[in-house]
C-alpha positions as CSV (number, residue, x, y, z in Angstrom):
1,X,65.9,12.1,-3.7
2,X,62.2,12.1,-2.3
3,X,59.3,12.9,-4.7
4,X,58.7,16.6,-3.2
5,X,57.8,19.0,-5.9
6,X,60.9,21.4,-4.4
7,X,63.3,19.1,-5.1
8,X,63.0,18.9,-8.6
9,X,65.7,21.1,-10.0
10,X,63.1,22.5,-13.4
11,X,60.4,23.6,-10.9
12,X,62.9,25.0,-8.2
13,X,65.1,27.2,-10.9
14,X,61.5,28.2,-12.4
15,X,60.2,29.4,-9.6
16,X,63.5,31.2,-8.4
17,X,63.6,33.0,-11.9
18,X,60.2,34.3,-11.3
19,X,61.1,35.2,-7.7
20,X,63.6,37.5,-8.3
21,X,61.1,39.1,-11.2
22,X,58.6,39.7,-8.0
23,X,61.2,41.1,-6.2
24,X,62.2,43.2,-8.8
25,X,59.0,44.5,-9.2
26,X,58.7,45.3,-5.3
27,X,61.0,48.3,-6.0
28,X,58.3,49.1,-8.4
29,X,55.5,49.0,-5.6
30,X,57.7,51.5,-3.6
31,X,58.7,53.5,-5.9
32,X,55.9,54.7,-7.8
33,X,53.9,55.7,-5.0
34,X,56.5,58.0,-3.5
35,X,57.7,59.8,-6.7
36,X,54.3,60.2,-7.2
37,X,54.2,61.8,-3.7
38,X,56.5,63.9,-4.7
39,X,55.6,64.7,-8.2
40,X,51.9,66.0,-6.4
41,X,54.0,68.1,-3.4
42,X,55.8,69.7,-6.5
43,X,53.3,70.3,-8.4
44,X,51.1,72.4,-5.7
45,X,54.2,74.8,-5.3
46,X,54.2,75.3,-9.1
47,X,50.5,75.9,-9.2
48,X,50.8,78.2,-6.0
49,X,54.5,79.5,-5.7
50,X,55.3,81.5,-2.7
51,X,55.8,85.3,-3.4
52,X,59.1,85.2,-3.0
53,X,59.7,82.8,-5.9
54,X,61.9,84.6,-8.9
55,X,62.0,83.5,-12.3
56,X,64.7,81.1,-12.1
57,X,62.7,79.4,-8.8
58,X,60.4,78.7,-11.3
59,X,62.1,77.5,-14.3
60,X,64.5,74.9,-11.2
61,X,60.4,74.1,-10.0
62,X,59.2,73.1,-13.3
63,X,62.6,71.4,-14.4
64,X,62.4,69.2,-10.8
65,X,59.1,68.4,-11.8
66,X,59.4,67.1,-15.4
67,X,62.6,65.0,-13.7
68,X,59.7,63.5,-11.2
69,X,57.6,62.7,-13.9
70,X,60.2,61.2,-16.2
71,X,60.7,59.2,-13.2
72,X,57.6,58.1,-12.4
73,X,57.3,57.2,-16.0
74,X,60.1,54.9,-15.5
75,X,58.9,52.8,-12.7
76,X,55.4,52.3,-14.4
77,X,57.3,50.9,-18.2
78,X,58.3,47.2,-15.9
79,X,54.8,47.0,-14.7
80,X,53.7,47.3,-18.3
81,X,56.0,45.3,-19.6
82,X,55.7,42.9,-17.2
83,X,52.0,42.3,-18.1
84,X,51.8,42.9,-21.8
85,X,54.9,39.9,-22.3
86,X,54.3,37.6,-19.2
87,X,53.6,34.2,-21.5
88,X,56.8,35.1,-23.5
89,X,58.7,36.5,-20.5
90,X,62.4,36.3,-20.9
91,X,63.8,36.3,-16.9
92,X,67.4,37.5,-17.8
93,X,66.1,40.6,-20.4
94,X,63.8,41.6,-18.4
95,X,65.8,41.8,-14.9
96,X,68.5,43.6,-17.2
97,X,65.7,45.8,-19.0
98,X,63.7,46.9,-15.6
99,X,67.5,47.6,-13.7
100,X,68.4,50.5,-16.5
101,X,64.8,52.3,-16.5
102,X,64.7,52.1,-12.2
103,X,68.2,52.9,-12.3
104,X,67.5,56.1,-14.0
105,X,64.4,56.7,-12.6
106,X,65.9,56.9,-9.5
107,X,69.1,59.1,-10.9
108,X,65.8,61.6,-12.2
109,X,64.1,61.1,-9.0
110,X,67.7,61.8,-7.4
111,X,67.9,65.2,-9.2
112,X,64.5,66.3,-8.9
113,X,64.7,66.3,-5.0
114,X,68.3,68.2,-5.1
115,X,66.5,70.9,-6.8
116,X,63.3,70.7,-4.3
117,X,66.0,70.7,-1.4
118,X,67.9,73.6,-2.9
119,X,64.9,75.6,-3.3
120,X,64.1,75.5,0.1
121,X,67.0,76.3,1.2
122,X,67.2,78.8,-1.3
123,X,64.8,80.8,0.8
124,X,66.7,80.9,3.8
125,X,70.5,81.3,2.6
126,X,72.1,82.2,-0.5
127,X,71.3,80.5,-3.7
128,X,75.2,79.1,-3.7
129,X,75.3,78.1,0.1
130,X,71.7,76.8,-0.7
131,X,72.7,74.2,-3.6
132,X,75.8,73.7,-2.2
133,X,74.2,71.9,1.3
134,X,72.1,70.3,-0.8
135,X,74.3,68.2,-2.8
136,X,76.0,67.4,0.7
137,X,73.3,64.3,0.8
138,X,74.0,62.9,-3.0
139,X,77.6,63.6,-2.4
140,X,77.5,60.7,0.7
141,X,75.3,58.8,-1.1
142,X,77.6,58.5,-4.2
143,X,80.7,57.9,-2.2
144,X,79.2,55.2,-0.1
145,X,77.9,54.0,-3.6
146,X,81.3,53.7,-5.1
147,X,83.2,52.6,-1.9
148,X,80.7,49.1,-2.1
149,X,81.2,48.3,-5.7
150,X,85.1,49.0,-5.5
């Protein structure tokens, strides 16, 4: 065995355990930006809704955007956590911790841009053909979901 500090099995496992905590925090980096994206494009068309908007455009608006911001809410709680228990930072919890809140902030964020895409197309077709085409992209996404973890 030669005296390089990567073959010693403490530091190697160490620094692997706080690898896969950096790359869990990358989806973090991506994530946040883009719902909050999102979160500011919705938020413009609730401030100024087209003319044609109805009532229940509005109430499917505001309902995508508190699923944005729920979202968004979710990828920021790691970071937070993250920082405020790094010294006492349990690697298994919080893998296990930060996997439910991205995994729901992305089911929210999922839901909130069905109902963006179903507004739009809501102004084009029919409010059932409209929400019908736009499930079409979560519909693959869950089956190709479920066809790798079976």
């Amino acid at each position: 065995m030669s005296s390089r500090s990567d073959d010693d099995p403490v530091k190697r496992s160490s620094t692997e355990r706080y690898s896969r905590v950096a790359s869990n925090l990358d989806w973090v980096i991506v994530l946040i930006p883009a719902s909050s994206i999102f979160f500011g494009f919705l938020l413009h068309i609730s401030v100024n809704p087209p003319s044609y908007f109805h009532f229940s455009d509005s109430i499917i608006l505001l309902t995508a955007l508190g699923a944005v911001t729920v979202a968004t809410a979710l990828f920021v709680i790691p970071v937070i956590h993250h920082s405020t228990h790094y010294y006492q930072l349990d690697v298994e919890r919080f893998l296990l911790t930060t996997k439910g809140y991205l995994m729901f902030g992305i089911f929210c964020l999922m839901v909130a841009m069905y109902l963006g895409l179903g507004l739009a197309l809501d102004s084009k077709l029919t409010m059932e053909i409209a929400y019908g085409l736009a499930s079409l992209p979560f519909i693959f996404i869950f089956l190709q979901f479920f066809k790798r973890t079976h």
